[in-house]
N, C-alpha and C positions, 0 to 999 in steps of 0.2 A: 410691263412687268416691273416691279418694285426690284429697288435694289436688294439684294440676300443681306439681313442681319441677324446679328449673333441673337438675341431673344427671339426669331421665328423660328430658326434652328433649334436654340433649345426648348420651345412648346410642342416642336413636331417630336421630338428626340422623347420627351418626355409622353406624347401620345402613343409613340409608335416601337419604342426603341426594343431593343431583346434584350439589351443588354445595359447598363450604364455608359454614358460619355464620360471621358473627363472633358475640362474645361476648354485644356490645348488642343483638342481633338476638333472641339466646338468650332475654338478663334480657326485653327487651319483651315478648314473648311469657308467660313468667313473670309478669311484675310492670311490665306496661304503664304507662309513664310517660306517654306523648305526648298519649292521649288523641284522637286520630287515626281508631283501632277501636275493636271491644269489646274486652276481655281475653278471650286464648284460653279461660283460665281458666272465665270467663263462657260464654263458648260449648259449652264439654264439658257445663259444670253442667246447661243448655239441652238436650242434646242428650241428656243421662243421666234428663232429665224425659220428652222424648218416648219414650226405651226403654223405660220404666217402665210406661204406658200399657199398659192391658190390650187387645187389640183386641177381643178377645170381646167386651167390654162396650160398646163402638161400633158406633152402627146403620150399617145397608152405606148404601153410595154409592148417591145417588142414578142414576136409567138417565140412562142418556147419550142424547141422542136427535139424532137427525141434521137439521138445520134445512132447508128448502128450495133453502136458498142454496146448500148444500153439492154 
């Protein structure tokens, strides 16, 4: 996966968006200053680990079982 930059942000923003960005909304996202969130940045990297995961190789879910309370 490519690193996140500020011009993919803004072509998706500009394909997808409802609403206008501003510019600083754009960089934080990018290059999170505030420190508030994670970096999105962080989050894709996160999220391109879980795609990665082979499921084959994960034993199934345990049953689900229905409690008496239910």
């Amino acid at each position: 996966m490519e690193k996140l930059r500020k011009d993919i942000v803004t072509g998706i923003v500009k394909q997808f968006a409802a609403y206008p960005w501003q510019d600083e909304e754009v960089n934080e996202l990018v290059d999170p200053r505030l420190g508030i969130i994670t970096g999105f940045q962080e989050l894709l990297t996160k999220l391109e680990v879980i795609r990665n995961i082979d499921l084959g190789s994960q034993p199934p879910a345990q049953a689900v079982q229905k409690t008496e309370a239910e």
